[in-house]
C-alpha positions as CSV (number, residue, x, y, z in Angstrom):
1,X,-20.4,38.2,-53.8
2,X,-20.1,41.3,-55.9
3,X,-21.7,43.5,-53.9
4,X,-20.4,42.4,-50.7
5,X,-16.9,44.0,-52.1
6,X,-19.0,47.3,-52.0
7,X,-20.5,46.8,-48.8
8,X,-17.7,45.7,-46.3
9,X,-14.2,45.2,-46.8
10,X,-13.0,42.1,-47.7
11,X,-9.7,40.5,-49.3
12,X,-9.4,40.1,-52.9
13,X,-9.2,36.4,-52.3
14,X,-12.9,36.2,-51.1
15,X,-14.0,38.0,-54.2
16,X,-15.1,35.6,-57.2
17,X,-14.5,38.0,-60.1
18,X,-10.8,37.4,-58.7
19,X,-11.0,33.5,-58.6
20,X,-12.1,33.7,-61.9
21,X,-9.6,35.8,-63.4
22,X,-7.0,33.6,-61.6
23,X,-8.3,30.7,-63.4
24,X,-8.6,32.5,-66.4
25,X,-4.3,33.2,-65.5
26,X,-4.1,29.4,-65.7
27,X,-6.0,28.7,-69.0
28,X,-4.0,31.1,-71.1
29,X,-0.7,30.0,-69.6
30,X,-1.4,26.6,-71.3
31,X,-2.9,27.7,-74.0
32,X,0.4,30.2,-74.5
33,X,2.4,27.2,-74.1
34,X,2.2,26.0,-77.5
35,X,2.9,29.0,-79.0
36,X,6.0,29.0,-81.4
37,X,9.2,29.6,-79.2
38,X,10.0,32.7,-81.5
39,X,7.0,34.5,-80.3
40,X,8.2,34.1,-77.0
41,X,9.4,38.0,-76.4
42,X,6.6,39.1,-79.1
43,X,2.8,37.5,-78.3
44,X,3.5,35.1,-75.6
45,X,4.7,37.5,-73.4
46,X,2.2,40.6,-74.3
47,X,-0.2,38.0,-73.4
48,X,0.6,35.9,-70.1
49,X,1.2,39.9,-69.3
50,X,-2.3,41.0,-69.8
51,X,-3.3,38.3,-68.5
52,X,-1.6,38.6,-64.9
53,X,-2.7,42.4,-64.9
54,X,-6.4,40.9,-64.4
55,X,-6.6,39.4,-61.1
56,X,-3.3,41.9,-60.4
57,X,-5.5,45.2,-60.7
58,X,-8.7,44.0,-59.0
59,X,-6.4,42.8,-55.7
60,X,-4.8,46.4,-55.9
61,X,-8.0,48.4,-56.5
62,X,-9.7,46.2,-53.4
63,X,-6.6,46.9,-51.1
64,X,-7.3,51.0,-52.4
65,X,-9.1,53.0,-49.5
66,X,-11.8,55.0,-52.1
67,X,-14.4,53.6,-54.1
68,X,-13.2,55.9,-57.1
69,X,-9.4,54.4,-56.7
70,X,-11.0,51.1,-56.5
71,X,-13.1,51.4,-59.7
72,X,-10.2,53.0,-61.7
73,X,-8.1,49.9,-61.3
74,X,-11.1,47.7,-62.1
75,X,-11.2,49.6,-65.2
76,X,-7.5,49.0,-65.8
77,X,-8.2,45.3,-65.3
78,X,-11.0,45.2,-67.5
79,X,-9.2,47.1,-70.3
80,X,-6.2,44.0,-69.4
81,X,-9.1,41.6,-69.9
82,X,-9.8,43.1,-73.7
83,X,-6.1,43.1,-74.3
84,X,-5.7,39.6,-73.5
85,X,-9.0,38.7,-75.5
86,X,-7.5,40.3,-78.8
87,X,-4.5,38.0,-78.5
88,X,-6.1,34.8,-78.4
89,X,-8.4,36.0,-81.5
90,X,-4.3,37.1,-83.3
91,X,-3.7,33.5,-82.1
92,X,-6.5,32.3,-83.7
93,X,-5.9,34.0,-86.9
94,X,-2.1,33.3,-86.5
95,X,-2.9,29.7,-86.4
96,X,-1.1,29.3,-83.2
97,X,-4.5,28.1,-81.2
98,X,-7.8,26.4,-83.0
99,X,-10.9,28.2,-82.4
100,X,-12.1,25.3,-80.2
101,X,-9.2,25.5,-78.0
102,X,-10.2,29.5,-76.6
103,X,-13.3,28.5,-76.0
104,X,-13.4,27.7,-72.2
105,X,-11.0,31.5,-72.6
106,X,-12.8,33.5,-74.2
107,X,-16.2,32.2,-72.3
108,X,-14.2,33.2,-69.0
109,X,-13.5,36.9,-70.7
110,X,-16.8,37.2,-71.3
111,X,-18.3,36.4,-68.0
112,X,-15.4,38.1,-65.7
113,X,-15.6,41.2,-67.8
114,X,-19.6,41.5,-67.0
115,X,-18.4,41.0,-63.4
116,X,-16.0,43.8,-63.6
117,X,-18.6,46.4,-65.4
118,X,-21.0,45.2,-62.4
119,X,-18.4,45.8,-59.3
120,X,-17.2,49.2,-60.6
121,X,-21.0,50.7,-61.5
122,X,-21.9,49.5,-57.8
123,X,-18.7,51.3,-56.3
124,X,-19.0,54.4,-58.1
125,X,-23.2,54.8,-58.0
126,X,-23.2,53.6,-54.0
């Protein structure tokens, strides 16, 4: 699926890296829910914020008409991904979240950031 978003156009919707960041959207909104309410305005919302700029940036970057415009937002999105990925390891550390609980998260980072470095080399070596 990756490299059919290189080949021919097709909506952001088809693509998987963007269902997957979509569920990753989900995951952290629950995970975020448990959060103390006074880090509401502090790292719940820097949070559910990177996390939204994920699946926001790779629809933006497909809807772009270059491969470089495309790419740049893809790198936006992956540089979102590490954002988000350093909050749930302050959650962690904050004792907001157990370890156990970011694992389904952090396995998601993992895999739709290799997706992401994958995408953009294909746009910007084709």
């Amino acid at each position: 699926m990756v490299g059919q978003g290189v080949e021919k156009a097709m909506s952001h919707k088809d693509l998987i890296v963007w269902q997957k960041a979509m569920d990753l959207v989900v995951l952290v909104y629950k995970l975020a829910e448990s959060f103390p309410k006074e880090e509401t305005y502090r790292l719940t919302s820097q949070m559910t914020r990177s996390v939204v700029s994920v699946p926001a940036n790779i629809a933006e970057g497909n809807a772009r008409g270059g491969r470089k415009e495309y790419a740049h937002f893809l790198a936006i999105a992956k540089g979102s991904l590490m954002e988000t990925e350093t909050y749930l390891f302050l959650a962690i550390r904050l004792e907001y979240l157990a370890e156990a609980e970011t694992v389904a998260s952090l396995k998601l980072i993992t895999e739709i950031g290799k997706m992401l470095t994958k995408l953009r080399s294909r746009l910007l070596t084709s």
